[in-house]
N, C-alpha and C positions, 0 to 999 in steps of 0.2 A: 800539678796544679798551675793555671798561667798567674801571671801576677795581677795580683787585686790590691785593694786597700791594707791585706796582709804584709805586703813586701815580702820577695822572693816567698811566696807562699805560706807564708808566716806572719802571726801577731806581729806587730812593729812593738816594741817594748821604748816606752819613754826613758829618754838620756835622762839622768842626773847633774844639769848644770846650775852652776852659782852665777848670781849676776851682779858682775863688780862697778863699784861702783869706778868713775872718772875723774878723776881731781883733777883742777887745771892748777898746777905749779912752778910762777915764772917762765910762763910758757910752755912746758911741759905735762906730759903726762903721766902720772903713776898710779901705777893698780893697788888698792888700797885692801887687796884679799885679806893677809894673814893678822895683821893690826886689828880688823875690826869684823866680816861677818866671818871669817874661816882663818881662825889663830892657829888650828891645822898644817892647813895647805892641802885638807882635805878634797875639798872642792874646786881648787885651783889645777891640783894635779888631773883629778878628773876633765876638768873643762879644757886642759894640754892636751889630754889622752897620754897621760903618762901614768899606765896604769898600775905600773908596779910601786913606783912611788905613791900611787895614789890608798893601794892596798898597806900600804906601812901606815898612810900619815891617815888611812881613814881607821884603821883600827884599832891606834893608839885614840886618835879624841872619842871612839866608844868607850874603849877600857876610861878614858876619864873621864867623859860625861855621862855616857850612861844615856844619851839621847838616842831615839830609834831610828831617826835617818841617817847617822853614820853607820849604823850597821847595813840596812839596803844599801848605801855606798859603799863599803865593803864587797859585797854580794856582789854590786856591779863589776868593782874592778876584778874579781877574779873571773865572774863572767865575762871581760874584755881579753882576759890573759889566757881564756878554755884552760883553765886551771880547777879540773876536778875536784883532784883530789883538799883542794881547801875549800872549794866552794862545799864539799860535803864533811870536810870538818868544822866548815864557821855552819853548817846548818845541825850538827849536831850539838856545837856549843851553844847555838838560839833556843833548841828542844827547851818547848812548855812555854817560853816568853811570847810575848805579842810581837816580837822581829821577825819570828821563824817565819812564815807565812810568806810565799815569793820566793827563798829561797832555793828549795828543790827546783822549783819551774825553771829555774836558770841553770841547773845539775841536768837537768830532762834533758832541754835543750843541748846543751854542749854532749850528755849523751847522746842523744839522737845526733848529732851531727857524725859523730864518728861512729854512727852505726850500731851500738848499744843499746837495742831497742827495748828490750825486755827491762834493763834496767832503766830508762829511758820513764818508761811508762810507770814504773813502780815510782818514779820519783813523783810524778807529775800525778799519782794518785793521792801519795801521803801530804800533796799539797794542798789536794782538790778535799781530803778529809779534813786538813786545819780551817778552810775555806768553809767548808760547810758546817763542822760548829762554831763560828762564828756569825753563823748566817750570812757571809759574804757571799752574793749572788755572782761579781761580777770575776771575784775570784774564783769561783766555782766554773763561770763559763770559760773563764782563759785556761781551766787545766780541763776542763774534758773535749775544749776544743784540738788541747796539744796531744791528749791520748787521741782523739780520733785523725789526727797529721798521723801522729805513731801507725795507729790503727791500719790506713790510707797507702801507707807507704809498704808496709808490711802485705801488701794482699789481703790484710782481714775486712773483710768489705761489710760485713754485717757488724761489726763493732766499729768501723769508723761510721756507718751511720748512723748508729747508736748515740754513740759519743757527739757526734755534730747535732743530729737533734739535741741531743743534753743541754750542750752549753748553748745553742739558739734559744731553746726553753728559761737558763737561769739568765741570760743578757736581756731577755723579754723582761723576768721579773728585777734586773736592776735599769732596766730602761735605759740602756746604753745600746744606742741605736751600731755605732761601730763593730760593738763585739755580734750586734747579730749580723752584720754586714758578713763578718770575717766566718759564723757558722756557716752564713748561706754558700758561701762563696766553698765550702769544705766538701759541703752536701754537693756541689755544683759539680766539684772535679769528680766526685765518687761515683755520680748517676752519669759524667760524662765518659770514666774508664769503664762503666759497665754498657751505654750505649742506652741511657735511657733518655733517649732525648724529649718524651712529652715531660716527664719528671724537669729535666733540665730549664726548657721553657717556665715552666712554671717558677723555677727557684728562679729565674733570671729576673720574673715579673717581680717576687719579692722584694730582690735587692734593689730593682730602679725604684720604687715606690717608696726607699727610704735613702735614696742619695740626692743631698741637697745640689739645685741647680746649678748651685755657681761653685760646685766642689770640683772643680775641672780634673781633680790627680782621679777622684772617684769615678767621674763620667768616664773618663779614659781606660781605667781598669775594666768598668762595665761592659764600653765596647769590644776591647780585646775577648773579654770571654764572653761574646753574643757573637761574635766572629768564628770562635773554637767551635759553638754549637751548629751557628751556620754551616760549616765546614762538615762537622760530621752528618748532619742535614744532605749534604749534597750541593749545597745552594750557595755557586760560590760567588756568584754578582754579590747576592747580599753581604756576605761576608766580608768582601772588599769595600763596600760602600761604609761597613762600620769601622773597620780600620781606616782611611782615607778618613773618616770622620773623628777618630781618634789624635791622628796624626795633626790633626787641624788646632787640635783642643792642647795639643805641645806646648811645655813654656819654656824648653830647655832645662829647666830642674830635674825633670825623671831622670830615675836611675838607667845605668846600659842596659840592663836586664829588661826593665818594661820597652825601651827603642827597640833591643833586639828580637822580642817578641812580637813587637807591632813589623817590624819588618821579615821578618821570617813567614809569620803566616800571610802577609801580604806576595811575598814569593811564590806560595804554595797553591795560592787563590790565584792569581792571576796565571800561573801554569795551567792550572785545570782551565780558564776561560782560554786559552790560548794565546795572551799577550804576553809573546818571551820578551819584547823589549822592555817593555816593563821589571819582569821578572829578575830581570839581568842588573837594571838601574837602583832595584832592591836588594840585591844580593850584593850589592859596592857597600849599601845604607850598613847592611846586618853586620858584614867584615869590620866597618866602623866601629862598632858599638861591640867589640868584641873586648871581655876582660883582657891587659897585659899579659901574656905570659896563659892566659887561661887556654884551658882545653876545651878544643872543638866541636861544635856538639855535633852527634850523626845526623839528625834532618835537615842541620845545614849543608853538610857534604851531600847528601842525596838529591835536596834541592839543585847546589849547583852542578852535581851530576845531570840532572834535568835537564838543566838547560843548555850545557852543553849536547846531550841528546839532541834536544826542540833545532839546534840549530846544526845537527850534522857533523857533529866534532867529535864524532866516536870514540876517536883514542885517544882525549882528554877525559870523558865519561867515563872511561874504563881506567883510566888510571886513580882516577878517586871515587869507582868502586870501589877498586881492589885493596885503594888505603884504606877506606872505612871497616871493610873487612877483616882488617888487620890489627883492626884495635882489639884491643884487651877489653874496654869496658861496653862490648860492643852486645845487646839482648839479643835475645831470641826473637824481639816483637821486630827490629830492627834490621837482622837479621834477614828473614825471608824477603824484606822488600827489597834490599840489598841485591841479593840475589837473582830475584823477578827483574830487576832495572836491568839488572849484567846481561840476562837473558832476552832482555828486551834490545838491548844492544847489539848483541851477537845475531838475534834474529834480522838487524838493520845491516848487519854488515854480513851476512849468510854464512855466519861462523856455525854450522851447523854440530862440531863437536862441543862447541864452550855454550851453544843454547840449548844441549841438553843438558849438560852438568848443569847448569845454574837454574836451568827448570827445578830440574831434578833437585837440587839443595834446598829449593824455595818450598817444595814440595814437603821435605824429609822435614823440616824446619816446622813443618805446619803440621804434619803428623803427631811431631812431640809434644804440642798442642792438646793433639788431640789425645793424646795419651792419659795427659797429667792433666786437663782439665782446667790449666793454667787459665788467669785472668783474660786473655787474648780470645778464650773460646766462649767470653761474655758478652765483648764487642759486639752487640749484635749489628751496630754504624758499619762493622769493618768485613762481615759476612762476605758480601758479594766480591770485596775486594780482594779476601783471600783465597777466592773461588780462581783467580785470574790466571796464578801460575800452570793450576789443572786446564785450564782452558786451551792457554797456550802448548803447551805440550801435547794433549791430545790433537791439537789442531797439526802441528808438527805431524807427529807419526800417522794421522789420519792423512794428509796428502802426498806425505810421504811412499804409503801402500803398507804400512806397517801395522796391522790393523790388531794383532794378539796386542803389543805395547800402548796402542789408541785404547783398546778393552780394558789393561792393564791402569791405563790411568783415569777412565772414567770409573771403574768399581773404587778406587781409592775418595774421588768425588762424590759418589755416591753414599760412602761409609759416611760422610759427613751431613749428609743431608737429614739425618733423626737428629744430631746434634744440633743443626744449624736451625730444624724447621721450629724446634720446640726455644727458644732463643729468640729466632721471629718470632714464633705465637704469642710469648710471655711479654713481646715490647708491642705487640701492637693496638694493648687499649689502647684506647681513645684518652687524649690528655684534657677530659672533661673535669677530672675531679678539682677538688677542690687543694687551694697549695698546701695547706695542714692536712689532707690526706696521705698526699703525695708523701708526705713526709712521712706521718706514722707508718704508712703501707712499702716504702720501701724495705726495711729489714725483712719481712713479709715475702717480697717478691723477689729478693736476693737468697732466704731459704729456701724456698720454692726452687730454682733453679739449681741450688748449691745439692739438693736432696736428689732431682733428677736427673739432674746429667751423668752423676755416679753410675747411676743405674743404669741408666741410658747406653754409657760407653762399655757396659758390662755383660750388656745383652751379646747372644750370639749374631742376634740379626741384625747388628751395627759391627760389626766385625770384615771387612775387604778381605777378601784371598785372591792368590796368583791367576793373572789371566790363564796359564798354563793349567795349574790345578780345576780352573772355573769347565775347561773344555774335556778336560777330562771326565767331570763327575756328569753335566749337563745331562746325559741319557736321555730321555726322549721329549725334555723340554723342548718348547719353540721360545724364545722372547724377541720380542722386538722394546729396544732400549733408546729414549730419548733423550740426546744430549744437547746443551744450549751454549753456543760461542757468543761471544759479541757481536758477531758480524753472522753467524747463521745460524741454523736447527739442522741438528746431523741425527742421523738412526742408525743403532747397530743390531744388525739380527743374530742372535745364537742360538747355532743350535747344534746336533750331532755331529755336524755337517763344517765345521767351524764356526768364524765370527764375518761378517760383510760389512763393511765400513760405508754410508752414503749421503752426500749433504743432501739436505730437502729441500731447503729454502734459506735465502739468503735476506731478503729483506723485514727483517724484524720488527721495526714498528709498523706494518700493514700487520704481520703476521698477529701480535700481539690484541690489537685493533678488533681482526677476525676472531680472534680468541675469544673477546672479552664480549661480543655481541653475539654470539654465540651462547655463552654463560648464559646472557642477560634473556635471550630469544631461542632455549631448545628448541621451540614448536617451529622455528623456521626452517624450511629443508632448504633454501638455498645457502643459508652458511651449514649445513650439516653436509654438504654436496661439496662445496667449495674446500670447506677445510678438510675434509675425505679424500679430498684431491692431494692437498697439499701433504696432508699427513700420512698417508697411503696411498702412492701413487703406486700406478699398475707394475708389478715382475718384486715387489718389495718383499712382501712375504708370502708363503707357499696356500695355492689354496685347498690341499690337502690335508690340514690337520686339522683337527676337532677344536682345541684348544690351546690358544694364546695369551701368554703372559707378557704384559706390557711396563714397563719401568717407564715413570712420566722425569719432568725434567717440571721445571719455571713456569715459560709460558702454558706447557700444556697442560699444567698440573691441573686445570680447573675443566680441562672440555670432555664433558660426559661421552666418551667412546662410545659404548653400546649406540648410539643417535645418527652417528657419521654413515653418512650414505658413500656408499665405495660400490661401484661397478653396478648402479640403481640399487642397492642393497642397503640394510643397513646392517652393520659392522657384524652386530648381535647376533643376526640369522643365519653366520655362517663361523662363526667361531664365540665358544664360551668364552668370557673374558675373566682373569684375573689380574690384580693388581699388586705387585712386591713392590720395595723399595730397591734393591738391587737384584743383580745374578747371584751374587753372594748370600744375601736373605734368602733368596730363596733356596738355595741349596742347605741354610742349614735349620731354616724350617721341615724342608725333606728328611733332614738327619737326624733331627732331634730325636735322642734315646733319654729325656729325659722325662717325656710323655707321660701323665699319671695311669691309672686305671681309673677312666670318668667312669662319673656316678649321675644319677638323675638329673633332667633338667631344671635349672632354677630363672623362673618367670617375673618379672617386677614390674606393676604398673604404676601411674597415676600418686606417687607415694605424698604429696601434697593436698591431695584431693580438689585437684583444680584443672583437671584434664578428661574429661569425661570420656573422650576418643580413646587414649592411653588405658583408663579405666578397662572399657568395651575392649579393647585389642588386646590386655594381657589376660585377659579373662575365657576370650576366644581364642587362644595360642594356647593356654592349661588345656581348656575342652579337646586342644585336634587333637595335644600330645598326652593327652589323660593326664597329666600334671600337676601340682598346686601352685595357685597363682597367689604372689604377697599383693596384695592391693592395700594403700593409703598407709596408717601405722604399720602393719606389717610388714612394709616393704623398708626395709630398715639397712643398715651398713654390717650389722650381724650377719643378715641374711645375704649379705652381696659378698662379703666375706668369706661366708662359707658355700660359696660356687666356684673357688678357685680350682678346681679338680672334675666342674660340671663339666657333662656335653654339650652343655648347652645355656648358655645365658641368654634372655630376652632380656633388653632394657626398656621401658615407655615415658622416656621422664624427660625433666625440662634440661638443659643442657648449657652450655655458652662457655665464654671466656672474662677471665678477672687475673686478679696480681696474682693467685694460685695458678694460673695456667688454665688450661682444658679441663672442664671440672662437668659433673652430672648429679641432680639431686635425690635425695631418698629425704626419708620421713626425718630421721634424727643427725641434716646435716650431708653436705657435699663430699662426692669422691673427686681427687682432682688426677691428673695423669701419673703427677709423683705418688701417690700414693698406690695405683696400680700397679707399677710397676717395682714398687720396693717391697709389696706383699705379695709379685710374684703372683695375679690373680689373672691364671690363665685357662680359663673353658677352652675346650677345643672348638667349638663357634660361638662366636657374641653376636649377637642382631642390636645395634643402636637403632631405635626408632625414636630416637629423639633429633629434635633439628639438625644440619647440615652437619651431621657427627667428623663428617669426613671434609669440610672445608677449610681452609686455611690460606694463608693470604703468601705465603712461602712454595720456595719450589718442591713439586709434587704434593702429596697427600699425606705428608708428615708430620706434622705439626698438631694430628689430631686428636681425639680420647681413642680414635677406631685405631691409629695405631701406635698409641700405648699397651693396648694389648697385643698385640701384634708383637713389640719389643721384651712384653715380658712371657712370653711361651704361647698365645693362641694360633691354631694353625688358620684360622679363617675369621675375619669378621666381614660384617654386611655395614656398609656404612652410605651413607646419603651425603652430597654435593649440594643439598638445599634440602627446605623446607619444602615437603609436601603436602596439600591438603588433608584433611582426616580421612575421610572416604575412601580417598585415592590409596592414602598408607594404608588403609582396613584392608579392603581389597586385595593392593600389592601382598599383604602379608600373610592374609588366607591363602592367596595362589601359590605363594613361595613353599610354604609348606606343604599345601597339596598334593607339590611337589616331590617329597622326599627329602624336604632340604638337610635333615641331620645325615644322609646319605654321603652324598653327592651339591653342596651348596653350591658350587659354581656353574653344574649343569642347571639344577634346579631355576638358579637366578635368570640363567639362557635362557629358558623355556618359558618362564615367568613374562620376561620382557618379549620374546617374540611371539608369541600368545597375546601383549598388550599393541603390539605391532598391525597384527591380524586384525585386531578389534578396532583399528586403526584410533587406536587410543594419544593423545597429546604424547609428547617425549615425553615432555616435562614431568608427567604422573608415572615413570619408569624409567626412564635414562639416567636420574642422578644415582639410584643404588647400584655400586660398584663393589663387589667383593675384594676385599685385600688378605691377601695370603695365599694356601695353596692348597684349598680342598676345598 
């Protein structure tokens, strides 16, 4: 958490001082403590900070007065001395008195400092129960704030929301504007480690709307963390303009901690704009503001790795790599970027053995990620950035001529892309709701992803294997595989024959541009020509096979293939198209021996009774295949249920995205993608004829309901790139079956579309259904 009105990311707990009075005596002055308000020295030793002294003389005037603020001053000074084990015996001699209360929270804390979280929490609970029957609201918010730091720190991400909602909620009802400052601010760090940035925004509106204007320590905290969002935004002008803003609002009172922050992320901003002078004049600021004697933190050595980079001082950069990497308390999140920079360096200095290791580590490092499903693989801010090291490494071996190793490390990139798509799909509502939504719906949308990605990395079809093994099994596939650099769009074709390595295009924002008016304008054949060109230029793939299997990437992931006019043709008419996520998917779709024995098909239309098209069409799909169609009540989650072992699923229902993820509706209640795939409800073909089942705003076509099934065992679904008219899908979907589609679905869907070709029918009413899988 960066620092806010918390301090170091914490409540600030009020000192205990006495205020003495002055006597003027013959010129003189003397402190009038022990004589007259503290015959102690209770309060005097406190206000020294002599705490030990102060734990003798504040526990003797309890034992003789019997008054309840020397016992809280007690409680303080062993909370100054992190003297547990009294702080937990003077909170066992308070049990049942009106002292105890406050106590534990000071046991928590000094737990939690040294890392005793379990018991940490326990303390800060039996607080939060004395708190609560006394109806103490604002006690109540200070310990389910401290369980949710606990919570926060620990990785539990759905109980520190929990807990931070909590105590936002009881600070509301003691109307202690600070303590909800310090939840929002809890909330803020948890939605910014999970990468929920419209969430964030929102919590940020909260907290300006109750910081008073002329609170300059608060204004300052606000900036710093509207800066952290900026940043994870992308957006780093603005981020700098709030720190530069923050900076201004300085009174010299802040702590090092808040300068060192304000100056670090101003280092890391102004790297990415490209002003290393700056960056560098920052980097003096931050060394400043460093504790005596304290340990160094790793984004600051990375930073000033940076800029030694930015200015060509290679073997300065590399020497505090290699420190940072040497440290002991060094993460795994930390870690791979470590690694990437060294790689980045070695590539500047064409150290071509140290820029595959450090590729390669960046890589490995990201893997174990993906394994353990660690925090890291929720970033969905940091997605593209962990894309970088595969990037670069393929890019290596790809010009290198090394092109099994180029295979080798985009199947690995590829394994991540059902991870990553579903991660984008889950962040990318719209940050319309309202901020007390936001709040209730995050633990919500933290299960939701906590339930799927298990599954997710569990499936076969999210599993990388050896480029070696991949050329081996291929047999008489063709693919042609899209892969996306920073700087261009490469294609790799596999097939019997090996693997060809080839860039397409280098210039990415036209590329993109062409993509996206394309989407927006299928019926235009001059971008169906153009991009035909670009995406399949002539001697790419062979024009003797029947059928091609295509791996999208980013940019392409959105452009309806079947439509692309190649050699005056359009794609369609001369090869069936399918659609995998990887070479890998698709071979262990091939292999899957764990295929049920299907049973009849199960038809579902209109289950709202608000689709009258849906109604008609699942009605007409029963009649081709003699079947029984559930329509309106009928079509129920029982029913959808019990098709995990069909031939056949039809879907006709309303569709979209929410905090659950990729979801589809029936009569009693939505299916969303985690739940498909942890019930394993796999037909051997699904037809989604519900809106753009197959869109997604991530790279390729993953991120969708079409394939969640796809991940938990179907060998085929039919899924749609947009919303098609009624007619148009009635039509499309009488022909498709006409076809034979429970046969052969991928030829069918061929014949379907070039047939609508002939009829010289719009793309648009046929080009978005794409088949994904491999039948």
């Amino acid at each position: 958490m960066t620092d806010n009105s918390a301090g170091d990311g914490a409540i600030k707990q009020s000192q205990l001082t006495a205020t003495f009075g002055l006597l003027v005596i013959a010129g003189g002055l003397l402190i009038a403590g022990c004589r007259t308000g503290d015959p102690f020295g209770c309060a005097q030793a406190l206000a020294g900070e002599d705490y030990a002294q102060a734990a003798l003389a504040c526990a003797s005037a309890y034992e003789q007065s019997g008054r309840p603020e020397y016992a809280g001053q007690v409680a303080q000074a062993y909370y100054k001395l992190h003297d547990t084990e009294q702080l937990r015996s003077w909170g066992e001699r308070l049990a049942g008195t009106a002292n105890e209360p406050g106590v534990w929270s000071k046991l928590g804390k000094l737990l939690r400092a040294n890392g005793e979280y379990r018991q940490a929490d326990a303390a800060f609970q039996h607080d939060y129960e004395l708190y609560r029957a006394a109806h103490d609201h604002l006690g109540m918010s200070l310990c389910q704030y401290w369980r949710g730091y606990v919570a926060w720190e620990t990785a539990n991400y759905r109980l520190a929301l929990e807990y931070a909602s909590a105590s936002f909620d009881a600070a509301k009802k003691a109307d202690n504007v600070k303590r909800e400052i310090n939840a929002l601010y809890l909330l803020f760090s948890v939605f910014q480690d999970l990468g929920y940035n419209d969430s964030s925004e929102e919590i940020l509106g909260l907290i300006k709307a109750r910081i008073a204007h002329d609170d300059s320590s608060a204004q300052i905290s606000y900036l710093v963390n509207e800066s952290v969002l900026r940043m994870s935004q992308q957006r780093m002008a603005l981020a700098r303009d709030a720190l530069q803003k923050s900076l201004v609002l300085t009174t010299g009172q802040e702590s090092k901690r808040t300068l060192r922050s304000i100056y670090i992320n101003l280092i890391e901003a102004n790297l990415s704009l490209g002003d290393i002078d700056s960056a560098a004049l920052q980097m003096e600021k931050a060394w400043e503001y460093m504790e005596p004697g304290g340990r160094v933190q790793t984004p600051l050595l990375l930073n000033q790795a940076l800029i030694h980079t930015a200015k060509g001082e290679y073997d300065q950069s590399l020497d505090i790599l290699q420190s940072a990497l040497s440290r002991e308390d060094i993460t795994a999140y930390w870690r791979w970027q470590v690694y990437h920079e060294i790689g980045k360096v070695a590539e500047a200095r064409s150290d071509d053995d140290l820029l595959v290791e450090a590729y390669g580590q960046a890589i490995t490092t990201l893997e174990g990620f993906r394994n353990t499903l660690s925090l890291d693989e929720l970033r969905a801010s940091y997605l593209d950035k962990k894309r970088q090291p595969y990037e670069a490494l393929f890019k290596y071996y790809a010009v290198s001529g090394d092109e099994i190793k180029a295979l080798d490390i985009v199947e690995k990139a590829k394994a991540r892309v059902f991870l990553d798509a579903y991660i984008h799909a889950n962040h990318a509502i719209a940050g319309s709701a309202t901020a007390d939504a936001v709040i209730q719906q995050a633990p919500q949308r933290f299960d939701m992803l906590s339930e799927l990605l298990p599954a997710m990395n569990a499936s076969p079809v999210t599993q990388p294997r050896q480029a070696e093994q991949l050329l081996r099994q291929i047999g008489g596939n063709y693919v042609l595989v899209y892969f996306e650099t920073a700087d261009g769009l490469w294609a790799l074709v596999v097939n019997a024959d090996g693997v060809k390595v080839r860039l397409l295009y280098s210039d990415m924002p036209l590329l993109r541009d062409l993509v996206y008016q394309f989407a927006a304008n299928p019926d235009d054949a001059r971008y169906a020509a153009t991009l035909g060109a670009l995406l399949i230029p002539a001697g790419l793939i062979s024009r003797s096979i029947d059928k091609l299997y295509i791996v999208t990437d980013s940019t392409v992931g959105q452009v309806p293939f079947p439509a692309l006019i190649v050699n005056g043709r359009r794609l369609v008419q001369d090869y069936a198209l399918g659609f995998v996520p990887s070479i890998s998917s698709l071979l262990a779709l091939e292999q899957n021996d764990t295929a049920p024995q299907y049973v009849d098909p199960v038809i579902i239309g209109d289950p709202l009774n608000n689709l009258p098209s849906a109604n008609a069409e699942a009605l007409n799909v029963g009649q081709q295949l003699n079947s029984p169609s559930y329509i309106g009540a009928h079509a129920s989650q029982e029913v959808f249920f019990s098709s995990a072992n069909a031939s056949l699923l039809h879907l006709a229902t309303h569709s979209g995205l929410s905090v659950n993820g990729p979801w589809f509706s029936l009569a009693d209640g939505e299916v969303t993608a985690a739940m498909i795939m942890a019930e394993k409800i796999s037909p051997r073909l699904v037809i989604l004829a519900s809106c753009a089942s197959g869109s997604t705003d991530n790279r390729g076509l993953w991120g969708s309901l079409g394939a969640a099934f796809l991940a938990a065992g179907s060998a085929g679904v039919l899924a749609s790139l947009w919303s098609v008219d009624d007619q148009a899908t009635r039509d499309f979907m009488e022909a498709f079956y006409r076809h034979d589609a429970l046969s052969n679905p991928t030829l069918a869907l061929a014949e379907v579309q070039r047939e609508f070709v002939l009829q010289s029918r719009p793309a648009s009413q046929w080009s978005g259904f794409m088949l994904l899988g491999i039948i």
